[in-house]
C-alpha positions, 0 to 999 in steps of 0.5 A: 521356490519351497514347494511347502504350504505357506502363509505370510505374517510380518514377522516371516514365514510360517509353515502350515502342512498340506492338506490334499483333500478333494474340494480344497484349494492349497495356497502358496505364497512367495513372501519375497516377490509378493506372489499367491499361487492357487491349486485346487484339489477338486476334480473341478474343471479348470473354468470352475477353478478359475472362477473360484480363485477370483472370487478369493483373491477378490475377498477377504484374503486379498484385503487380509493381506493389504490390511496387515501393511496399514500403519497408523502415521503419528503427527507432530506440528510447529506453528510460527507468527510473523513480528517485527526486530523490534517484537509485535506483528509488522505494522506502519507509522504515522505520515501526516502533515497539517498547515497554518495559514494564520487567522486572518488579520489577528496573527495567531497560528491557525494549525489544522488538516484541511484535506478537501477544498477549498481547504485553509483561507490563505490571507493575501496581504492589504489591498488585495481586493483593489489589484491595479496592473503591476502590483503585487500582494503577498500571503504566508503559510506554513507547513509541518508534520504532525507529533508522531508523524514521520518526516516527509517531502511535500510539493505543490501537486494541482492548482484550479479555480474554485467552482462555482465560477461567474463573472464577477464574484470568481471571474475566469478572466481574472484567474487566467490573467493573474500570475504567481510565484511561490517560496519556501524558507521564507518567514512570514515576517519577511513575506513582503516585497522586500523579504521576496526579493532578497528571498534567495540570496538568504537560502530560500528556494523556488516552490513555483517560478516568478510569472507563472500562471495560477493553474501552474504546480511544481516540477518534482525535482530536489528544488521544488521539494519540501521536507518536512522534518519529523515530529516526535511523539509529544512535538510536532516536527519544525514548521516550513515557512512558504511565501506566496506572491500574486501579481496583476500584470502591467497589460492587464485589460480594462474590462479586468474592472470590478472582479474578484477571484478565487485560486486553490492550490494543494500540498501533497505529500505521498508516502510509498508507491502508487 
């Protein structure tokens, strides 16, 4: 290693002649391993000298040589945003279907969202109100997607009684006596004993099963499904005709006499995961 007295800068060594002189400390700095070496030229003991190089090398030197290797850094970012292939940020679309259970006795459509019970009146056929054992009454309603709505595949998700119930105006006995059945692809024009009964035969499909129980739903599955095509952003998408039939059965009780009742059944159409 050179004997001669250096000091670091960043472009190399430079030399810097001796200077024995009593009371001086001489520095030596090895600029390719990083060491500082320390001599004291002073008669002082070697306690003392030892204090005093730690004092140096704890002051201004020692920081003198940690600043001359701070560099300013120089900062370059990108920011991106999320969009769609088709430009704009991702979004959804429309899902929402609306029914019609006609007005009554009149036949106008009566188009509407009905989102909570008891919901649209769906209209039993004549002599509803005046069921004897083993007669049969029918209702029509449809279903669709909304103008701008996605297509969408409906079923027939719960079935109950509305509340409040009592004994004569919504009778819980009738309501557990009562059977039903339910169609789609049925219009409402052939919504009758003998449009039901050649219902299949014509394409129409089983929504409930003949005979069931008024609390009865569907069973997910392609046959009990309902699509509904879409509608575009004008049109609203192609209505779905569904036929309902309620029947008294023959063994009815007597003590059924005088009673009136009221189902809800609700269409559910459910788009995504849960």
């Amino acid at each position: 290693m050179d004997e001669g007295w250096n000091y670091r800068f960043f472009g190399g060594n430079t030399d810097i002649p001796p200077y024995p002189y009593p009371g001086y400390y001489r520095f030596r700095v090895n600029s390719n391993l990083g060491e500082i070496l320390v001599e004291s030229t002073s008669a002082q003991t070697r306690s003392e000298k030892a204090t005093k190089v730690r004092a140096l090398l704890a002051g201004g030197l020692v920081l003198g040589i940690g600043a001359a290797f701070t560099l300013a850094a120089w900062t370059d970012n990108e920011w991106v945003f999320g969009q769609s292939e088709n430009g704009g940020g991702p979004g959804t679309k429309t899902y929402q279907m609306q029914q019609n259970t006609w007005s009554g006795g009149s036949g106008a459509e009566l188009w509407s969202d009905q989102g909570t019970a008891p919901g649209g009146a769906l209209t039993f056929s004549v002599d509803a109100d005046n069921l004897v054992p083993g007669s049969t009454v029918y209702a029509p309603m449809q279903l669709r997607a909304n103008a701008g709505s996605e297509a969408l595949v409906a079923s027939l998700t719960e079935a109950g009684q509305l509340t409040p119930v009592d004994a004569v105006s919504n009778s819980s006995l009738l309501y557990e006596a009562l059977r039903y059945e339910a169609k789609q692809g049925v219009p409402r024009s052939s919504c009758n004993a003998t449009g039901f009964a050649t219902a299949n035969a014509n394409g129409a499909s089983n929504i409930i099963p003949v005979g069931s129980t008024l609390g009865t739903i569907s069973v997910p599955g392609n046959s009990t499904n309902i699509t509904l095509p879409k509608g575009d952003t004008v049109s609203n998408g192609t209505a779905v005709d569904i036929c309902f039939a309620l029947t008294l059965p023959t063994d009815a009780p007597v003590t059924l006499q005088g009673k009136k009742t009221v189902p809800l059944w609700k269409f559910s159409s459910t788009v995504g995961s849960s």
